[in-house]
Each structure stands twice: as C-alpha cells, then as structure tokens.
C-alpha positions, 0 to 999 in steps of 0.5 A, a space after each residue: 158485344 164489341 171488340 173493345 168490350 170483350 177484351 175489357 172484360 177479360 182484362 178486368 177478370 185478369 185484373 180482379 184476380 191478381 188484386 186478390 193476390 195483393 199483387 198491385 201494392 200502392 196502385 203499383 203495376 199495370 196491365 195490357 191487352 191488345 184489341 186490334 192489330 191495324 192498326 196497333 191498339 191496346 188497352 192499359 191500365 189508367 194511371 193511380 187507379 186503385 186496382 182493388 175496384 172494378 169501375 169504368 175509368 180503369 183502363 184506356 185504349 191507347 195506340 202503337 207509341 201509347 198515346 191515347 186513341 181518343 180524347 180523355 182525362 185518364 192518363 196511361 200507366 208509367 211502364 206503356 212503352 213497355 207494353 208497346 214494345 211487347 205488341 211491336 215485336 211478337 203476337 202477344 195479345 195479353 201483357 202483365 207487369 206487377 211488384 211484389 216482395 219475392 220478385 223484387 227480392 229475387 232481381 236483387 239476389 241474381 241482379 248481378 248475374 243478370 238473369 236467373 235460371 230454373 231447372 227440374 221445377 214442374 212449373 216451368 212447363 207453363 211456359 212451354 219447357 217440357 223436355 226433362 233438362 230444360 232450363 227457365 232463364 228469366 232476363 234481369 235488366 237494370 231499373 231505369 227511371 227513364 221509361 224511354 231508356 228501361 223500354 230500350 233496355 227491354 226490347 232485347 228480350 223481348 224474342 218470343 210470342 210469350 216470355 218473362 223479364 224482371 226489372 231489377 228492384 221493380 217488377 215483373 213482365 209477362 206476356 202471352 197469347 191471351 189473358 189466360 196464358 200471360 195470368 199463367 206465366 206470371 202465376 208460374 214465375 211468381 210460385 218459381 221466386 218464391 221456390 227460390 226464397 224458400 228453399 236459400 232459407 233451408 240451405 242456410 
C-alpha cells in the first residue's frame, strides 16, 4: 500500500471513532494528517461531508497553503489554514478540530481569561505533564469569521510538536505526532472540560 493510502486509513479509523462520540454535530469539525514533508502535503476532511459514514469522497489531499493538489470537486473544510499553520511550524503529523457542548461551554466561562488551566488531574499526563505540580494551560483565542485572520491569531500558540487550543464558542484543535497521539489529547481535553463543568456544578 502507498503512502497516501495508509494514512487515509488511519484518519478514517480516527474519524469513525470520534463519529462515535457524536463529536462532528451538523457535518461540523475537520481532521488532518500529514502525508509527505516535501514537499508539504496533507489530507483534510472534505467540505459538508456527513462524518458519520466512511466513503471514498471524505477526505482530499491538499498542499502547504491548502489548496488541492490535484484536480477535484471536493472542496477542503473551512478551518485548512488551521491545519496548514500546524504542519508549517512543528512535526506533527495528525491535527483534530472538533465542536462539542463542553468545549464550547468551557471557552465562554474562561474566554475572558484567555486560557484555562488544569492542574493535579491524571489526564494531563496525556500530554506529557508528569511532574506532580505541573500545570495544562490550554490557549483561548477569539473566534473569527475571518479563517485568514482566526489562522493569524492561531499560529502563536502553535509552539510544540503537540499541544491544544480552544477558539472561543467554536471548538477545539489538537494536534501530535500521529493519529493516535492527537486521538489522545483530544480524548484527554475533552474528559478535562467536562471535569471542569461538573465539578462548577458541585461547587454551586
């Protein structure tokens, strides 16, 4: 098997698990995964695609400013340049963007702050926190309509080979090494926000 074809397969395992999860509500959310470093090219998630079914249409291989890299009708999801600005500035091979209640709810609540910080919860050693006061700072920027401008504002934070930030009443994205490691950290985010939510319930 190629390349491309093995790391089709691996994000479309990626994909059906997180389907699963109900995370990709209204065809919302995209994923990414690197195929080849030069020159820069990746596969993202089509455009309107129900996320729910595997078919050969659901993802297309694009280049280092997202554009298609071969003549096609699919059209790459909104957030690319996201993706782009991942592969761009680290070695990450695997990049996760989803929507969900908890991670939107979260980015409201700390929005202001700009970030939001985890500290003596086990997951954090999913992304590689293990000393015993270690701290999970998880980036807040604002949600622009603008992809061009929400990429600018991205890119700062984009300062490790793995990592996590949440756009504000819109999402997250994750990214790592390979499928598995950015499946992890988005697993591991997602259990942290929802930690947060129930535990301001038991406080109040």
């Amino acid at each position: 098997m190629t390349a491309l074809h093995d790391k089709w397969l691996e994000l479309a395992d990626v994909k059906d698990e997180l389907a699963i999860r109900d995370w990709f509500m209204g065809t919302s959310g995209n994923l990414a995964i690197k195929v080849a470093d030069e020159p820069l090219e990746f596969l993202v998630t089509a455009s309107g695609k129900d996320k729910k079914k595997r078919t050969d249409e659901d993802f297309l291989l694009v280049d280092a400013d997202g554009q298609p890299a071969a003549e096609t009708l699919l059209k790459p999801s909104a957030e690319t340049l996201l993706h782009c600005a991942i592969y761009g500035k680290t070695r990450a091979g695997c990049s996760l963007h989803v929507h969900t209640v908890a991670n939107n709810v979260i980015s409201e609540l700390y929005g202001d702050v700009g970030k939001i910080d985890f500290q003596g919860q086990e997951l954090i050693k999913a992304f590689g926190l293990w000393e015993e006061d270690a701290v999970l700072t998880i980036p807040i920027i604002p949600n622009h309509a603008d992809i061009p401008t929400l990429a600018a504002a991205f890119e700062p934070y984009i300062t490790a080979d793995k990592g996590a930030v949440l756009i504000r009443n819109h999402g997250i994205t994750v990214w790592g090494k390979d499928g598995f490691e950015a499946k992890k950290l988005l697993e591991a985010s997602e259990f942290l926000f929802q930690y947060q939510l129930a535990l301001q319930l038991q406080l109040k």
